[in-house]
C-alpha positions as CSV (number, residue, x, y, z in Angstrom):
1,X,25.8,-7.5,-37.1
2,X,22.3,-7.0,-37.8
3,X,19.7,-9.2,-39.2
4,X,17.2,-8.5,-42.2
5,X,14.2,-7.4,-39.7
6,X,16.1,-5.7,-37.3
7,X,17.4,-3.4,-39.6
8,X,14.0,-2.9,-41.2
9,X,13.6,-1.7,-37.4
10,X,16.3,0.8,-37.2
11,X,15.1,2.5,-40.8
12,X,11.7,2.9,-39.1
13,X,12.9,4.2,-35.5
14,X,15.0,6.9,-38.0
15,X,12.0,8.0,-40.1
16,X,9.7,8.5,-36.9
17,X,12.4,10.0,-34.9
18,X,13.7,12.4,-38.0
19,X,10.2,12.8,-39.2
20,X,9.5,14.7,-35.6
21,X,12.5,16.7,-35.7
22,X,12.7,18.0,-38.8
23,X,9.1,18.3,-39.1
24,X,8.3,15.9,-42.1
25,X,6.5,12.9,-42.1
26,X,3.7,15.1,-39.5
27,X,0.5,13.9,-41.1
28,X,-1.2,11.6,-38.6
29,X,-1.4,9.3,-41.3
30,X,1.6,9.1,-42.2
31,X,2.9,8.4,-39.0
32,X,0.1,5.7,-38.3
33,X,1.0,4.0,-41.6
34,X,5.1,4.1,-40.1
35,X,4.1,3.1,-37.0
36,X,2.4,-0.1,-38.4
37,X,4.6,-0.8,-40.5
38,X,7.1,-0.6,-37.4
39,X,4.8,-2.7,-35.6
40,X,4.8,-5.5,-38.4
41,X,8.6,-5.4,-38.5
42,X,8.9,-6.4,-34.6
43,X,6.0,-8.6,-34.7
44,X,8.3,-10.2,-37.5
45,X,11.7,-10.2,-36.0
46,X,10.0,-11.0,-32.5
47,X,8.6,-14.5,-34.5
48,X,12.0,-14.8,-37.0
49,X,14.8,-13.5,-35.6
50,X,14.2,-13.4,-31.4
51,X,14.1,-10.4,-29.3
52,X,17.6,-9.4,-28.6
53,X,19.3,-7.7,-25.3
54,X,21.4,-6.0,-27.7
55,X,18.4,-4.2,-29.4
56,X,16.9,-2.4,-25.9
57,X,17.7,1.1,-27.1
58,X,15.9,0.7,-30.3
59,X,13.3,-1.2,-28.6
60,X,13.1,2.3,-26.3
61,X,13.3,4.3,-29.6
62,X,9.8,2.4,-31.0
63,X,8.3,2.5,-27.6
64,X,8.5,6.4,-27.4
65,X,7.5,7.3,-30.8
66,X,4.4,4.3,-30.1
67,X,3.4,6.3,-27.3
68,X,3.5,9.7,-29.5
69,X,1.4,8.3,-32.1
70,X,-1.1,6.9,-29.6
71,X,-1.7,10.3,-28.0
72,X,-2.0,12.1,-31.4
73,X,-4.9,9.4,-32.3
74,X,-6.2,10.0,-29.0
75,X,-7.2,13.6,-29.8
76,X,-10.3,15.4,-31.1
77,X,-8.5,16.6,-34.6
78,X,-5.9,13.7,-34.9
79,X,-5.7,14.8,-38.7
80,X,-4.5,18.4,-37.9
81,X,-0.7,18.6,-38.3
82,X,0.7,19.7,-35.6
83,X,4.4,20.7,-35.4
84,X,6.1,20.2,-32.1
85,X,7.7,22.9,-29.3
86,X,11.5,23.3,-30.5
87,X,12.4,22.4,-27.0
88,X,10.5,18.8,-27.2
89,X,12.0,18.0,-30.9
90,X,15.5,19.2,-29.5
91,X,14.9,16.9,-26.3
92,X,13.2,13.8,-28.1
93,X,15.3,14.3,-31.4
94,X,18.9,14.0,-28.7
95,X,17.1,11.3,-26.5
96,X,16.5,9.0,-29.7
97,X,19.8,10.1,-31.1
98,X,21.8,8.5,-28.3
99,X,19.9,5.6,-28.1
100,X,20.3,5.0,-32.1
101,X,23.4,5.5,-31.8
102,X,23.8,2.9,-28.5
103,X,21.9,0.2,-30.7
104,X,24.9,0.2,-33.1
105,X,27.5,0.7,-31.2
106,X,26.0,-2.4,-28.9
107,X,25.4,-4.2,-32.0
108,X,28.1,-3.9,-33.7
109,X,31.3,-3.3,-31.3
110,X,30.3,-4.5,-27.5
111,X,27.7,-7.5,-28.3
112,X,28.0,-8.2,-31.8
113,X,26.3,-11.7,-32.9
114,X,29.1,-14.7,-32.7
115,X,28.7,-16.5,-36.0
116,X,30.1,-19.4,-36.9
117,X,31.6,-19.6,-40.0
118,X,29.7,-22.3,-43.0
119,X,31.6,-25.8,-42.5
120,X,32.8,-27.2,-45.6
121,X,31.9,-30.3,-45.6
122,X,29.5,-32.4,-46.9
123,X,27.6,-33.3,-43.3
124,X,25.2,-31.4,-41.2
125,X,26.6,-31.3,-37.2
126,X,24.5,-32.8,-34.5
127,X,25.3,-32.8,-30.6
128,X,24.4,-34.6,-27.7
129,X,26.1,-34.5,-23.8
130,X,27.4,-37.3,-21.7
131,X,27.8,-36.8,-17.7
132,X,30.7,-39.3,-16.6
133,X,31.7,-40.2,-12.8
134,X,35.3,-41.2,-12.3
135,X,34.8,-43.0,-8.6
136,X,38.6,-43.7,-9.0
137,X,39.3,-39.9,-8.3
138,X,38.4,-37.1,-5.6
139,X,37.3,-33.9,-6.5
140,X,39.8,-31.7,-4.8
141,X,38.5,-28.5,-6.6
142,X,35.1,-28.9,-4.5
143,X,34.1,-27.3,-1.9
144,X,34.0,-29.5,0.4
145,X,35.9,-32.1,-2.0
146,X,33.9,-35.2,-2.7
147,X,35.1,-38.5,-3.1
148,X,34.3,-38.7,-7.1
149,X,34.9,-36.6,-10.2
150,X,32.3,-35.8,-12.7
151,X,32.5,-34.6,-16.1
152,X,30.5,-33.2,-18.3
153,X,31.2,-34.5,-22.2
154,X,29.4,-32.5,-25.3
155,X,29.6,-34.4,-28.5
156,X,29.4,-33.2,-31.9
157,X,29.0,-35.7,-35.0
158,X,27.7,-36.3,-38.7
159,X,23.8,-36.0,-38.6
160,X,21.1,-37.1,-40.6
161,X,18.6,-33.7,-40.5
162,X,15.2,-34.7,-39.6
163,X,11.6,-32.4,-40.3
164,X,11.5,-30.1,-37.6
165,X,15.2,-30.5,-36.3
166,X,15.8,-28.1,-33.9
167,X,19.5,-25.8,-33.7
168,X,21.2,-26.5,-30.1
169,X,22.5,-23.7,-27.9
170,X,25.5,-22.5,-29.1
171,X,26.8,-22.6,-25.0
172,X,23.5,-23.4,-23.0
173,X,19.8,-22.8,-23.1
174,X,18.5,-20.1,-22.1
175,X,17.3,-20.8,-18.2
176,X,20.7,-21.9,-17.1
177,X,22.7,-19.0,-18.6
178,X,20.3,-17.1,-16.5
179,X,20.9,-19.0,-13.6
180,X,24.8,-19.8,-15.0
181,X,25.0,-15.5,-15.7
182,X,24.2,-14.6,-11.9
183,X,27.5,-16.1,-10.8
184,X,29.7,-14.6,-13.3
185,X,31.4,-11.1,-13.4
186,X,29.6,-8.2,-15.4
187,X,31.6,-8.9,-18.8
188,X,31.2,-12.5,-18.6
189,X,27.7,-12.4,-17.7
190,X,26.8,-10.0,-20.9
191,X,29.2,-12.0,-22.6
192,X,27.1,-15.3,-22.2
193,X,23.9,-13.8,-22.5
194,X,24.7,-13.3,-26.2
195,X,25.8,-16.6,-26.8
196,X,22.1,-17.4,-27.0
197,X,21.6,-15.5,-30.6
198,X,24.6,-16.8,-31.8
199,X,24.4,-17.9,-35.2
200,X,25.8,-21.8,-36.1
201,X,25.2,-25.0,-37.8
202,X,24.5,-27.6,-34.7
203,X,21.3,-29.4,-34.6
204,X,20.1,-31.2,-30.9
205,X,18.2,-34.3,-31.0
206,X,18.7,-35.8,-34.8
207,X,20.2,-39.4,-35.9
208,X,23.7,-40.2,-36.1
209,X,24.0,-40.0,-40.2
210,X,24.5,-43.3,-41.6
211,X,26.5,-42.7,-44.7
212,X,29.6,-44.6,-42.7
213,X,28.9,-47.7,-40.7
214,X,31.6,-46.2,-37.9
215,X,33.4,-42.4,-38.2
216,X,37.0,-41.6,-36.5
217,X,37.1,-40.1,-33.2
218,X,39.0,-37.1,-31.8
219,X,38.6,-35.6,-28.9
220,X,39.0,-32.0,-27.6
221,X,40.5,-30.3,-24.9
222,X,40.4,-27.2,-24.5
223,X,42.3,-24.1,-22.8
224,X,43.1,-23.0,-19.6
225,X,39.3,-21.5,-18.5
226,X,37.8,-22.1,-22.0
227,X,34.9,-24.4,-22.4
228,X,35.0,-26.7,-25.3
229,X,31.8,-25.2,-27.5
230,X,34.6,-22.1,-27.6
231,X,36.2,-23.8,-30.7
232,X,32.8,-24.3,-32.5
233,X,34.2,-23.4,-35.1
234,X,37.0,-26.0,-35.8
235,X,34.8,-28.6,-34.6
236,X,31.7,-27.9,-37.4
237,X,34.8,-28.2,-39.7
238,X,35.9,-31.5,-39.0
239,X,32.3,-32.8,-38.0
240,X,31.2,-31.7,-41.2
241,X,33.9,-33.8,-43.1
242,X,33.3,-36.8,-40.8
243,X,34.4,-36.9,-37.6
244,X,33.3,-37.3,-34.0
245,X,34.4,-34.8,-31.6
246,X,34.1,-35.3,-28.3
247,X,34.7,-31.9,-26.2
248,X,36.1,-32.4,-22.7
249,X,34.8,-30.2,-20.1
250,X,37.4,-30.1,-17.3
251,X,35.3,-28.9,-14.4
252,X,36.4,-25.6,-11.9
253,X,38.5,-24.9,-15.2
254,X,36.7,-22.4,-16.9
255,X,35.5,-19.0,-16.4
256,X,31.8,-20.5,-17.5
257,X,31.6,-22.6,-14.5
258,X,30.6,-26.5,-15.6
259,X,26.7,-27.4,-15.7
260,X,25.8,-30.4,-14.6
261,X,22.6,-32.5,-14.8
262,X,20.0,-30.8,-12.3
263,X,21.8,-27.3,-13.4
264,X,24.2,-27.9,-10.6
265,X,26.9,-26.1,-11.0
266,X,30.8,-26.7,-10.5
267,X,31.3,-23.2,-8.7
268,X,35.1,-21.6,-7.9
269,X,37.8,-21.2,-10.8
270,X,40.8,-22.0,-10.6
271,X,43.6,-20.2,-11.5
272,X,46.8,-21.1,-13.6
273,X,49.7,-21.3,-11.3
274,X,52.8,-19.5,-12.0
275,X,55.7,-22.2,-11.1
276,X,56.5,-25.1,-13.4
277,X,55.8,-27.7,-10.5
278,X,52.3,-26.6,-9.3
279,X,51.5,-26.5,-12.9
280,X,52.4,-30.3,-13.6
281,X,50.4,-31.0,-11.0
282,X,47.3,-29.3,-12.2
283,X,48.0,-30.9,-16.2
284,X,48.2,-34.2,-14.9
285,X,44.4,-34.2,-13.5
286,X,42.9,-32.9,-17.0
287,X,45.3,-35.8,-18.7
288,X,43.4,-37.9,-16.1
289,X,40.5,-36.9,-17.2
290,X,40.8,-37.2,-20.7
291,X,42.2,-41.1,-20.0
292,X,39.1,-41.9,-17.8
293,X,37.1,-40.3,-21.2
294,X,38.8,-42.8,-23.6
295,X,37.6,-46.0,-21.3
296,X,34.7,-44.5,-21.5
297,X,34.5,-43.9,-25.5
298,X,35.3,-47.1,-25.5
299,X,32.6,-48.4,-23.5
300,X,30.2,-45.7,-25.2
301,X,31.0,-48.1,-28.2
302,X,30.0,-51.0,-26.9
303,X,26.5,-49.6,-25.7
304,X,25.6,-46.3,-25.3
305,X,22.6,-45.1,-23.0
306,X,21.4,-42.9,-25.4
307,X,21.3,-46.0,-28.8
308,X,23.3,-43.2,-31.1
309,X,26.7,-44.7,-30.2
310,X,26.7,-48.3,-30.1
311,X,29.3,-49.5,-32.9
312,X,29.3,-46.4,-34.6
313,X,32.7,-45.1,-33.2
314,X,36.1,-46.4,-35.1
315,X,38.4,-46.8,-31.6
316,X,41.3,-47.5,-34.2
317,X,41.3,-44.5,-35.4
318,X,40.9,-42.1,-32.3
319,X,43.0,-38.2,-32.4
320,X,43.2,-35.6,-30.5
321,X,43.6,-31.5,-30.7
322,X,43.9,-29.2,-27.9
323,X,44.6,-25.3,-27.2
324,X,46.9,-23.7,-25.0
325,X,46.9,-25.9,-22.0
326,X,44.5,-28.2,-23.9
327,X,47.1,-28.6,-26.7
328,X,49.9,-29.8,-23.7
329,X,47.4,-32.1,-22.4
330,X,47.4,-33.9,-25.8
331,X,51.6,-34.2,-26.2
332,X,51.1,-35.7,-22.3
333,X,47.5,-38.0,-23.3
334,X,49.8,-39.1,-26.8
335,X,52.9,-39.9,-24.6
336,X,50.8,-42.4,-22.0
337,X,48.3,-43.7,-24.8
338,X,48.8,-45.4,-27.6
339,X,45.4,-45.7,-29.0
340,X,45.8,-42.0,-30.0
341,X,47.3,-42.2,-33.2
342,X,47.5,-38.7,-34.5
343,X,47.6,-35.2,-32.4
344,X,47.3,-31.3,-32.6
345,X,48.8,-28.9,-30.2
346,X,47.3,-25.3,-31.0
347,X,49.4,-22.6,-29.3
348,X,50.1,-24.4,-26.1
349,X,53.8,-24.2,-24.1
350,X,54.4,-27.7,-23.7
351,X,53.8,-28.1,-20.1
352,X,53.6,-31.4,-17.6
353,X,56.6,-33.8,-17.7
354,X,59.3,-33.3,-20.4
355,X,59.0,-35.6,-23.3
356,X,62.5,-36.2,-24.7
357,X,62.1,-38.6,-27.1
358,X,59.1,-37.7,-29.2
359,X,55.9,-39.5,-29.6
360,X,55.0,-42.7,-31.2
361,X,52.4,-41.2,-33.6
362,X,51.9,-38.3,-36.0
363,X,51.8,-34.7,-33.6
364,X,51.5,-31.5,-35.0
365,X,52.5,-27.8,-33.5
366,X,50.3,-25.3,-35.0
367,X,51.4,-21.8,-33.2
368,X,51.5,-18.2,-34.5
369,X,55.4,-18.4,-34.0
370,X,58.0,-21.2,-34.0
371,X,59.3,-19.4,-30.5
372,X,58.2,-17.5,-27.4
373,X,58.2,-13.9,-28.1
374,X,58.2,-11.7,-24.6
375,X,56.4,-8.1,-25.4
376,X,56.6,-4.9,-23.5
377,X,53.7,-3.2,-21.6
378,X,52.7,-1.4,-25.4
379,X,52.8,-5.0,-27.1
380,X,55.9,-4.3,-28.8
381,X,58.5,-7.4,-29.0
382,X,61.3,-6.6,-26.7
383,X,64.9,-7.9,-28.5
384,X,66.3,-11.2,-27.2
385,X,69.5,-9.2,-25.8
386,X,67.1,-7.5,-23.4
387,X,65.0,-9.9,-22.3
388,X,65.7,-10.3,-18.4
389,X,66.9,-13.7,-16.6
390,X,63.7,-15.1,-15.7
391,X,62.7,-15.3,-19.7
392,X,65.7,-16.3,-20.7
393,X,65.2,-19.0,-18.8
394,X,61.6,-19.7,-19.8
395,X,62.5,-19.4,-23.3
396,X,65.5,-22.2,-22.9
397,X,62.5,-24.7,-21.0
398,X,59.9,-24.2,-23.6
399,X,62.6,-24.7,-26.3
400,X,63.7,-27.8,-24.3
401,X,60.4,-29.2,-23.9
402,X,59.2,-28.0,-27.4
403,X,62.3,-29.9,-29.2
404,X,61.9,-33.2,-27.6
405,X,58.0,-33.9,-27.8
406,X,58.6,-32.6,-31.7
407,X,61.3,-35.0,-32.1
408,X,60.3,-38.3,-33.9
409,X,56.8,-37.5,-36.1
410,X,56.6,-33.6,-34.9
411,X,55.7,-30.9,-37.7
412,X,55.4,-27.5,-36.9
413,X,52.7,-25.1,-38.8
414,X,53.5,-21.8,-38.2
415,X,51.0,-18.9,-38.7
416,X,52.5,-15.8,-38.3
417,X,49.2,-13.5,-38.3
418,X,47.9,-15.7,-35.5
419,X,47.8,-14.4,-31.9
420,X,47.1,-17.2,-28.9
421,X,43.7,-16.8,-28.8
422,X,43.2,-16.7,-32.5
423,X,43.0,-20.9,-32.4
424,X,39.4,-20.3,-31.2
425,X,36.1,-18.9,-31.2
426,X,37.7,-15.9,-29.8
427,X,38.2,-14.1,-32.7
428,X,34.4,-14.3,-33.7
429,X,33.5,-12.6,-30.6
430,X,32.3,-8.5,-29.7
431,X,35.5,-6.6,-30.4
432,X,34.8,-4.4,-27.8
433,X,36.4,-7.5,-25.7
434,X,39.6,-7.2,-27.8
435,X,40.5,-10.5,-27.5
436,X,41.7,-11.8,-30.3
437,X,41.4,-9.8,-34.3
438,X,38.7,-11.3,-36.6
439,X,40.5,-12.4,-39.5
440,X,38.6,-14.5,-41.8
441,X,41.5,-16.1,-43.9
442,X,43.1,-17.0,-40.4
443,X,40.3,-19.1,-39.2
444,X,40.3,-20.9,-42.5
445,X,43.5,-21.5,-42.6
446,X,43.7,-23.2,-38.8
447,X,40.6,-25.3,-39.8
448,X,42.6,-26.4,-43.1
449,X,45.6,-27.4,-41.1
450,X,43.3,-29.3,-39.1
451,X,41.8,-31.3,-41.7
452,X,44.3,-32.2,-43.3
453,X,46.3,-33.4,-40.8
454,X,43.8,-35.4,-39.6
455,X,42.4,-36.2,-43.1
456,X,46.0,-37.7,-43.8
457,X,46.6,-40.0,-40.7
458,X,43.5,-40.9,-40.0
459,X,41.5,-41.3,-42.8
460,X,44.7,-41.1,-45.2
461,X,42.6,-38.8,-47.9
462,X,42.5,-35.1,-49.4
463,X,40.2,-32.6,-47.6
């Protein structure tokens, strides 16, 4: 995707670069006129738009053909056409060729600009971060481990727009993903250094808006290495129709390693484990966390640090939505904690211990199929006759585990052109990552569901 001035840009790289090779556009004049005209373009998108990594090869393209026009004024006759060697227009016209041709490949396929879909309702989104100590629990993840666990909470809500409001970083600003980048692998790094020109609806620093004396709560939990502004998109949706979503960082979790205050970072991933046991062990310190973040929601409401809380969250009517292992954190939070009255699983195998008589409150399943589904190397489903031992037997657990926290209020939304990491940002990001398909109707459809689940048992209203 490309914005108004930079493609203004790319029009003017072509007309210098074509205009040399082809030997039109040779008058000195002409060219000056282009090249200022260039120059107010990328003064323009410089002021407008932002300079963009993305862009470097057109950036090199209006550099070169700068230079050319500067030493053409720089001679005695700068009037005189003069037609270029064959050999420089076949070497400058190929050089400028490739790198046109890298600008939109870059642009468009490797780091395309994530943007977040309009939200639909009638709200503007604000967001604000909480850092929370549990002294109750060590850090084992640390290196060394420490005796406490911190958290690092980002909040979206229903804002009032104030002059001069600012948009937040879509992920974080821009010195700590340079700092945050160093530590990560090559994709990741490239990967993070275009969240900062992605394109969405969040504002930093405004009121709380004050249509609603108090708005329902829900709070977010996200996948296995996924960081909660990944689902920007699902949570403008329901912020934008009045809610509060509090995103749960769980730290040494995700492949963006956890900031915290200072820029200190929680360094060292960890890594999914591949037997049932080790895994109940690891789900039960993010359903930890997410229990230590309700006491202090609550406590948020009673005073917050900040004055934007205080009595402006509804406790009694507090949900919860989750992906992947996120989405089995919030069967195992709904199972231990009553005050959660209504909750989304998005895609997730139902993990931690087995819930075999349902839950007490409204739970939704909303997966791309109503089963698990093994594929072969190709990503062709292999039939159920052929499926070895070891996924029959998976397939029997999740169905166990699936059946029994779906028994009492469980509803299962199936969409069948979803893929696991469709429930997410994912799908907005640079195909050349291959993640997860952009499909527009898709992503409305899963922030639908969304609302109006939650629109129907917790605010007990229409979307």
């Amino acid at each position: 995707m490309m914005k108004i001035f930079e493609i203004g840009l790319f029009i003017i790289s072509c007309l210098l670069v074509y205009g040399y090779v082809f030997g039109f556009w040779m008058q000195t004049k002409k060219r000056v006129v282009v090249g200022i005209l260039g120059l107010a373009l990328l003064l323009s998108h410089a002021v407008l738009e932002g300079f963009r990594f993305q862009l470097i090869p057109l950036y090199l393209v209006l550099a070169l053909f700068g230079v050319e026009i500067a030493i053409r004024l720089m001679k005695k006759n700068p009037d005189l056409p003069v037609k270029p060697s064959f050999w420089k227009r076949v070497v400058a016209g190929s050089i400028s060729t490739f790198l046109l041709a890298a600008t939109l490949m870059v642009s468009f396929y490797f780091y395309s600009v994530v943007k977040i879909p309009e939200p639909t309702g009638p709200y503007a989104v604000g967001v604000t971060n909480y850092h929370w100590i549990d002294n109750s629990r060590e850090e084992m993840y640390a290196d060394p481990p420490v005796d406490h666990r911190e958290l690092m909470i980002r909040v979206w809500y229903p804002a009032e727009l104030t002059d001069g409001a600012k948009k937040a970083p879509y992920a974080l600003d821009s010195e700590t993903t340079s700092i945050v980048a160093n530590k990560l692998s090559l994709d990741n790094r490239w990967l993070l250094k275009s969240f900062l020109q992605a394109e969405h609806h969040t504002y930093t620093d405004v009121p709380l808006a004050d249509n609603l004396d108090q708005y329902p709560v829900l709070i977010l939990s996200p996948g296995f290495g996924f960081s909660p502004y990944m689902y920007t998109s699902q949570i403008e949706a329901l912020v934008s129709h009045g809610y509060i979503v509090f995103g749960i960082d769980h730290p040494y979790h995700a492949e963006i390693p956890t900031v915290f205050p200072e820029r200190r970072m929680a360094e060292g991933e960890m890594v999914l484990s591949e037997e049932n046991e080790e895994i109940d062990e690891q789900i039960m310190v993010w359903v930890e966390d997410i229990l230590f973040s309700i006491d202090k929601i609550n406590e948020l409401n009673g005073h917050d640090p900040q004055g934007l809380m205080t009595g402006r969250l509804d406790i009694s009517r507090m949900g919860m939505f989750g992906h992947s292992f996120g989405g089995a954190v919030t069967a195992q939070v709904m199972d231990l904690e009553p005050q959660i009255i209504a909750g989304v699983n998005m895609d997730g195998f139902f993990y931690g211990p087995v819930i075999e008589e349902g839950l007490a409150h409204p739970f939704m399943l909303l997966t791309g199929s109503d089963e698990m589904i093994l594929n072969d190397e190709e990503g062709n489903p292999v039939p159920k006759e052929e499926y070895p031992q070891w996924a029959k037997d998976f397939v029997e657990d999740e169905k166990r585990r699936r059946e029994g926290a779906m028994k009492n209020n469980g509803v299962t939304v199936v969409l069948e052109e979803a893929d696991h990491l469709s429930f997410s940002d994912v799908m907005l990001y640079p195909s050349y990552f291959g993640l997860a398909e952009y499909d527009a109707a898709l992503l409305e459809k899963i922030n639908q569901n969304l609302l109006e689940f939650f629109h129907k048992h917790m605010k007990d209203v229409s979307p």
